[in-house]
N, C-alpha and C positions, 0 to 999 in steps of 0.2 A: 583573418578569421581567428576567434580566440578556440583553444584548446577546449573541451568542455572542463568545467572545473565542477568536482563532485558536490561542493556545500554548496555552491550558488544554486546547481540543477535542482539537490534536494532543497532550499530554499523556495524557488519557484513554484516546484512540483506538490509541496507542501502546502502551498498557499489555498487557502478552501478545500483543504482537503480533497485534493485533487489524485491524491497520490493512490487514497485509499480508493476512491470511488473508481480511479481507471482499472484498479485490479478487481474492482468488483463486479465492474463491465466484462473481463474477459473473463470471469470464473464463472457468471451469466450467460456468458454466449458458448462455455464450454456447456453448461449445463444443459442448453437447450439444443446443443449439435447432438449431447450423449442421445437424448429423448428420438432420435432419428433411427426407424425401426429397419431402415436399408440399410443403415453406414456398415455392419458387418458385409454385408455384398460389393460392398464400393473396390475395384479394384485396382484403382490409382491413391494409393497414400496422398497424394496432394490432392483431392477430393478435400481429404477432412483438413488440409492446411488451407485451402483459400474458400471454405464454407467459415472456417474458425474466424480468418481475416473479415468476411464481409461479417458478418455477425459482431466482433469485434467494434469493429471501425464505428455500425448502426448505434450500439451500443454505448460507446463514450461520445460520441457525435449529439445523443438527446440527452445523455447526462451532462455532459459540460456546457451546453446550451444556452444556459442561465448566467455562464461565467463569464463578465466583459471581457475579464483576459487573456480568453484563447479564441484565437483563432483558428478556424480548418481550413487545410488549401489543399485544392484538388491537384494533381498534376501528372500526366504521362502515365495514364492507368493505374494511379495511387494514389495516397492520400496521407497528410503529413497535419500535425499540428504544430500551434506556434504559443507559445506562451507567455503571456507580459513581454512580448516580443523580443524576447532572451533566449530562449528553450525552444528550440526545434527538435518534436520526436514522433516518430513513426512507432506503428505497431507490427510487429515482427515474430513469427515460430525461430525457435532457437534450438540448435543441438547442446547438449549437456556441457559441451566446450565454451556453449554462449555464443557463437557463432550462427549465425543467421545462414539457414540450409536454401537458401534460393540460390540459380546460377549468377555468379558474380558479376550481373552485367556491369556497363560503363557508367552508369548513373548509378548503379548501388555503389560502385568502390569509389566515384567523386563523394558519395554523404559521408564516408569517413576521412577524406582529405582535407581538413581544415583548412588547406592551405587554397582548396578551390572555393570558390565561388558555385553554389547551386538554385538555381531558380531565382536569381533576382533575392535571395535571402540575405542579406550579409550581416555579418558581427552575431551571429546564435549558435549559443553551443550544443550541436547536433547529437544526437542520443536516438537509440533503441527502447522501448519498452517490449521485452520480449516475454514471450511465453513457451515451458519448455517441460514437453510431455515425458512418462517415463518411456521404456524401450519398448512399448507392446501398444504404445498410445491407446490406451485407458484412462490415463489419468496425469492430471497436471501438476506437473513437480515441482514450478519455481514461476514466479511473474517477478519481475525484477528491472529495473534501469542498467544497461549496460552501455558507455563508453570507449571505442574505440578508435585509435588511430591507424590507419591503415592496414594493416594485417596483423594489428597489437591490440591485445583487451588492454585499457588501462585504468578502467576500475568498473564496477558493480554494485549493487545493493539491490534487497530486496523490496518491494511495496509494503505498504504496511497491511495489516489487515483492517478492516472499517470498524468504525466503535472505538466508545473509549474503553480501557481496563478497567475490571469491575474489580477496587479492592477489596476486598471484606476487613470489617474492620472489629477491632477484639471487641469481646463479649461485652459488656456494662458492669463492673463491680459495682454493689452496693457500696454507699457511704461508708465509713467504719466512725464509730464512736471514737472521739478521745481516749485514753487507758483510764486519765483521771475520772471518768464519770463512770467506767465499768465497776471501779475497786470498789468494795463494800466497807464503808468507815465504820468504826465502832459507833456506838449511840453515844452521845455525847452527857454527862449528867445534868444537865435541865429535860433532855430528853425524857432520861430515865426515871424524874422524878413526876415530869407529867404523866407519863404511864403509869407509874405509883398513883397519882393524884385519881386518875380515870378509874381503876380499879374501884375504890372507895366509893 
């Protein structure tokens, strides 16, 4: 099983813009969990982590829909995608460490052991796309890709945001005249003697 390697993931994940649209899935499905006029009564914190997950999961599932290169695999009460059949990543809540706050069963600590074999998947470098609220869960701090190895982060990066950058681009100066056409030449003398001539 290979290591996830950062540029190939961000390569993948890039393709169709994949990257952006999955964060715009979950900042989507944040948006419509806030719209929820209970959740202040809810008195299990993990209410709002696996309202977030289904919501989530709904959410990039019709958005990538259209994309021949991902596939969705359901399995053992979750749900994992596949990507140009390289990039295996789940959707995850993360503590500010990046660590994924679920109890660490036996199949979560097999997705970060490369070295296992999971689901019939083999050779995809398995990945997190996590999401990670601030401390009062209000509001979402970070969507990002995180990589790791067994009890080791061994790298991260953010999702991009959707859209391209809008640059502004400088004002429009007018032309400028040559200098030779601004200077004002003496009159020359045939000039000055047709205007004599005119006079008369």
């Amino acid at each position: 099983m290979p290591h996830p390697n950062e540029s190939h993931v961000r390569h993948v994940l890039a393709a169709n813009h994949r990257d952006a649209k999955i964060r715009k899935c979950i900042e989507r499905a944040w948006d419509s969990l806030k719209s929820y006029s209970e959740r202040p009564k809810w008195r299990r914190k993990s209410t709002t982590r696996a309202l977030m997950w289904e919501n989530s999961i709904d959410a990039v599932v019709a958005e990538l829909s259209g994309d021949a290169g991902i596939r969705t695999v359901a399995h053992n009460d979750t749900v994992s995608f596949i990507a140009d059949d390289a990039v295996l990543f789940r959707l995850k809540k993360a503590a500010s460490s990046l660590f994924t706050s679920n109890y660490p069963t036996f199949l979560a600590s097999m997705f970060h052991d490369h070295e296992a074999d999971l689901f019939g998947h083999e050779g995809h470098h398995r990945v997190e796309i996590v999401h990670v609220f601030n401390r009062f869960q209000t509001a979402l701090e970070w969507i990002g890709v995180v990589a790791r190895d067994k009890g080791n982060v061994i790298w991260q990066y953010e999702l991009p945001q959707g859209g391209a950058a809008v640059v502004a681009l400088p004002p429009a100066v007018p032309p400028t005249k040559p200098a030779a056409d601004t200077v004002l030449r003496p009159a020359s003398q045939n000039d000055e003697k047709k205007t004599d001539d005119d006079r008369k």
